[in-house]
N, C-alpha and C positions, 0 to 999 in steps of 0.2 A: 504494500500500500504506500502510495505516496500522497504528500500533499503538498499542492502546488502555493509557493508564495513568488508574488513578484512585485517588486520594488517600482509603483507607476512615476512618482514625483517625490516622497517624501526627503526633507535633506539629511534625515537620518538614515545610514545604513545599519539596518540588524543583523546582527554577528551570527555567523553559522552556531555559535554554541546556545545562542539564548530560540533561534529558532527550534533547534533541537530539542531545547526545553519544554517549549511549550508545545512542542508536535507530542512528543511523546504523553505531555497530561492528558493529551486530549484522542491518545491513540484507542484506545475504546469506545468510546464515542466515537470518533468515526467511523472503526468496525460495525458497531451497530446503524449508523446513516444510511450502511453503504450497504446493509443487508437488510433492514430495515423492511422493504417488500419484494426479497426473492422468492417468497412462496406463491406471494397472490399474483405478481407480473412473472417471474422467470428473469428479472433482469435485475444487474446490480446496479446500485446508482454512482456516481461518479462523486466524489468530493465535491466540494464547493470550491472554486477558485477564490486565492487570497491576496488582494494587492493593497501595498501599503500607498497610501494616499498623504499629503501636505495635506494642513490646516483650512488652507484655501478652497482644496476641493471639495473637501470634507463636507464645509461649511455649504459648498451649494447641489453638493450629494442631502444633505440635511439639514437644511433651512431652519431657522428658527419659525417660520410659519408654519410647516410641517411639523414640528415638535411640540407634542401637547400632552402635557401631563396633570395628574391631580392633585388639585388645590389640599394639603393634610388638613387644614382649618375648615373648611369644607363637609371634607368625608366625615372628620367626627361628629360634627352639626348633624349631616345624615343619618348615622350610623344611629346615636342616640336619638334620632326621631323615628327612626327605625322602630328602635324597640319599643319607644313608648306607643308609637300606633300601633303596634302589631298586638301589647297588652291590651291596647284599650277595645282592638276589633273583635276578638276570641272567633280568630277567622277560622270557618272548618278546612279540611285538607284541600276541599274544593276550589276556594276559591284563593286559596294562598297563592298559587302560582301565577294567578291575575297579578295579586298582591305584589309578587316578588320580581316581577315581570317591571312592574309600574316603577317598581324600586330605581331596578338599573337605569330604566329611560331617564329619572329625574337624573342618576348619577352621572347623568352627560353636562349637566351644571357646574358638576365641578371639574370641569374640566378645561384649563387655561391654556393659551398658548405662552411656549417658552419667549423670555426677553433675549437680544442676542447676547448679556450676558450669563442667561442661566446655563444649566447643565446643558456641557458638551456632550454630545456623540462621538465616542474614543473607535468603535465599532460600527458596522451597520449592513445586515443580511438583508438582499434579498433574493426571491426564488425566482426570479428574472427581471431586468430591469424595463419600466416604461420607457414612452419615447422622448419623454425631458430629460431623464438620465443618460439615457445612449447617448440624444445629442450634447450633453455636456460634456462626456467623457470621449467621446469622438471629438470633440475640439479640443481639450485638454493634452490628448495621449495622440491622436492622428491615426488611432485605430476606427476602423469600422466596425470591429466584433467582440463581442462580449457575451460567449453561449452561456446557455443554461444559467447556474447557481453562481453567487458571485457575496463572497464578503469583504469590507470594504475597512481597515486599520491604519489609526492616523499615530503613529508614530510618536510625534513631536505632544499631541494628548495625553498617549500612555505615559512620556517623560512627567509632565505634570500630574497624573492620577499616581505616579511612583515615587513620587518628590514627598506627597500627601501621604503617602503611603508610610516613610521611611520616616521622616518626622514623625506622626504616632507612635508608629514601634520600631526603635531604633535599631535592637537587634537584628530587625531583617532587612536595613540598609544595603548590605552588598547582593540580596535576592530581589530585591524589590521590584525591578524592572522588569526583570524575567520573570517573575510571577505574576506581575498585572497585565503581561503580556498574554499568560497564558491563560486567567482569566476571562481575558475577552477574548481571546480566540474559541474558549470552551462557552463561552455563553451563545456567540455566534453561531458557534455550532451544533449548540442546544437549538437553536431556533428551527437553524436548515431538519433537524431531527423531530421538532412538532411540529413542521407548519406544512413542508410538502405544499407552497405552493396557493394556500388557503388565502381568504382575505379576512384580514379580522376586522368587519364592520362595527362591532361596539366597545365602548372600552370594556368592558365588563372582561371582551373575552382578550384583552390585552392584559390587564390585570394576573390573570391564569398563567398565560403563557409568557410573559417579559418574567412572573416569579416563579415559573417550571426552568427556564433556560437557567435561568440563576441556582437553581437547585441541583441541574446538571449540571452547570459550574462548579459548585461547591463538591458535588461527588469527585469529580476531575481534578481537581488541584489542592484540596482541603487534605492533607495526608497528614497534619499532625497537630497536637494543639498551637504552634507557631503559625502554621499557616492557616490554620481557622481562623484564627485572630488578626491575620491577614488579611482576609477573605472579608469578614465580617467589616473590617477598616471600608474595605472599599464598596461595600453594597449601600453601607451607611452614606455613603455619599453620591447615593442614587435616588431618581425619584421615587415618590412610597410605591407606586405599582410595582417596580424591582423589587421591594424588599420583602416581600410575603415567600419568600422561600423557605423560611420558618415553620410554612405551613404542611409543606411538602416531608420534612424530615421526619426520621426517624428516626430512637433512637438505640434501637433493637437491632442485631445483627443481620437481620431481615429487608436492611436500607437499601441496598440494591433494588431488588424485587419489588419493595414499596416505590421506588421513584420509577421504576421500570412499569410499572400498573397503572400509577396518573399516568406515563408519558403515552403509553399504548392509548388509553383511554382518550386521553386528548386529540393525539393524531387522528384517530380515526372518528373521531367526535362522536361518539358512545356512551353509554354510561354503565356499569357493572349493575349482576347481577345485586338487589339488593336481599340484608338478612334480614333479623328481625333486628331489635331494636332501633333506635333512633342514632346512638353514635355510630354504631358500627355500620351504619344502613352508607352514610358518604364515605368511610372508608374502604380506599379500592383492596386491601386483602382481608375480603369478606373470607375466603376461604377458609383464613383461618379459626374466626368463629365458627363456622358452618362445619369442620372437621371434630367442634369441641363434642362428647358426652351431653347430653341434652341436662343431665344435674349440672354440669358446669354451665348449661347455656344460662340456666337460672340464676345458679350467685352472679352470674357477671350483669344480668340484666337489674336482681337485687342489689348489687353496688351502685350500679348508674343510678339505678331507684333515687340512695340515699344521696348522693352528690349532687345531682341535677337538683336544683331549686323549683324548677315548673313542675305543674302538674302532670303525672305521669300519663294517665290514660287519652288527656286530648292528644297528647304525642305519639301516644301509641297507633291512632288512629289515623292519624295525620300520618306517619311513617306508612302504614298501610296501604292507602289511598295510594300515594306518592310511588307504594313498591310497582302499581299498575299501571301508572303513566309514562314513568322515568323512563324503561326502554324504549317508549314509543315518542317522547319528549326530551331527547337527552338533556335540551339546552333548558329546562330545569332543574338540572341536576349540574351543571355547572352555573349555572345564577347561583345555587346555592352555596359552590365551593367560593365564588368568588367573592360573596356576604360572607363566609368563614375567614377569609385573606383579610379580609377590610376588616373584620370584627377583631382578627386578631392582633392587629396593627393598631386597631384604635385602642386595646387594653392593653399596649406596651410590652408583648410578650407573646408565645411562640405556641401559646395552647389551638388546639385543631378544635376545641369544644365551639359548637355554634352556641356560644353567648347571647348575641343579639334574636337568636333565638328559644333560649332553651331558659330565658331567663329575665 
């Protein structure tokens, strides 16, 4: 396997050792890109092509009017009107999905355009480019072709996201470059690995996927408490849709397979079989409840019992309801993952419990 990088304009040149670096974080992950659908097609897919870009191009590769992220002052105003309406309706499972539907439309309110000095784009995939892009980089380069998958790193960016980086945690000063590097190259390629090509028309479903690609990130490059604390340095310094990666993890040896079941799930915009209960019903390894002794399905359902603060049985019914639509509605079943992101962001912390709804 190889992967192609090439150097379009940037004035920095990247050292064969730090390339190396980051091909190899992110060599599993391409493995799976690139086999991804040899069952269903018979065909493997090709890498994404990697060319490093100046500041300049970057910039009109990704315009600040194109860049539009969520207001956090905002979401949490939402989020808590969220729950207070949802207490005050005792909506049945029927009509929740109206409910939850209605949610995300408003969530297009907060949704701002970047200033041109807000958050740069260090990175940026996509799974073929429009015709404002060709012609820019056909003027730029004096290429005429740019096939298929294409991601796009600004060099002189990642200098700066590694500066910020190295400052925080000093110890990882002489890695810092080469780890942000690899970074974004794993988040990039998180994307080409959920999106296949898709348009993501609302944010809701940008949300999911900007904090899946991060999650894949984090699998990729996060190999010790040093560079977790790396990792985390720089997610933190992204807008809040990046950082629901939190929500994705796990923290059970089973991490793999867990992020591998959202990421199937997502691709193929699906939603899993659900079990019973209410937590386990949005977690993609249902399997493993559904494998338990039916006595153990019960303490575990009698734990949630005690922990959840809402009323068990409207949940229970509402979970019910829900188990008969979701395969035939997925995209209720990701509204709800992506109210779980938002929820958990807005409570400062990394819990998967729907709050905003279970409470």
């Amino acid at each position: 396997m190889k992967l192609i990088m090439k150097n379009i304009n940037s004035s920095l040149e990247i050292s064969a050792k730090d390339r190396f670096f980051a091909i190899e974080r992110t060599r599993g992950l391409i493995y799976q890109l690139l086999f991804r659908d040899v069952f269903k097609s018979m065909l493997i897919r090709s890498a994404p092509l990697v060319y490093f870009v100046d500041p300049a191009l970057m910039y009109r590769l990704y315009p600040p009017k194109r860049r539009r992220f969520l207001r956090p002052e905002c979401v949490m105003e939402m989020i808590g009107s969220f729950s207070r309406e949802f207490a005050a309706k005792k909506l049945p499972g029927e009509a929740f999905g109206d409910f939850l539907a209605g949610f995300m439309r408003k969530l297009e309110r907060c949704v701002g355009e970047a200033s041109s000095g807000a958050f740069e784009a260090t990175g940026i995939y996509f799974s073929r480019l429009d015709q404002e892009r060709w012609k820019i980089l056909s003027e730029a380069t004096g290429r005429v072709s740019f096939p298929g998958e294409v991601i796009f790193i600004c060099p002189e960016r990642v200098v700066k996201s590694a500066a910020r980086l190295a400052k925080e945690v000093p110890d990882f000063r002489e890695k810092a470059f080469r780890f942000t590097l690899a970074k974004v190259l794993a988040h990039e390629m998180g994307h080409a690995s959920l999106n296949g090509g898709k348009n993501l028309g609302f944010f809701w479903e940008r949300i999911i996927e900007e904090s899946l690609a991060n999650a894949i990130a984090y699998q990729a490059v996060a190999e010790d408490d040093e560079s977790r604390e790396a990792f985390e340095v720089l997610v933190n310094g992204q807008p809040l849709e990046y950082r629901g990666w939190y929500f994705f993890r796990d923290a059970r040896s089973s991490w793999d397979r867990f992020l591998w079941e959202w990421s199937r799930y997502w691709y193929n915009r699906t939603a899993p079989n659900l079990p019973e209960g209410p937590f386990l019903a949005l977690h993609p390894l249902s399997w493993f409840y559904r494998a338990l002794p039916e006595s153990e399905r019960q303490m575990v359902l009698s734990f949630l019992e005690i922990i959840l603060p809402h009323p068990w049985g409207e949940f229970c019914g509402f979970f019910e309801h829900l188990k008969g639509i979701m395969p035939r509605q997925p995209e209720l079943f990701w509204m709800l993952v992506a109210l779980g992101i938002l929820n958990a962001l807005s409570q400062g912390g990394t819990s998967v419990l729907f709050n905003a709804v279970f409470g």
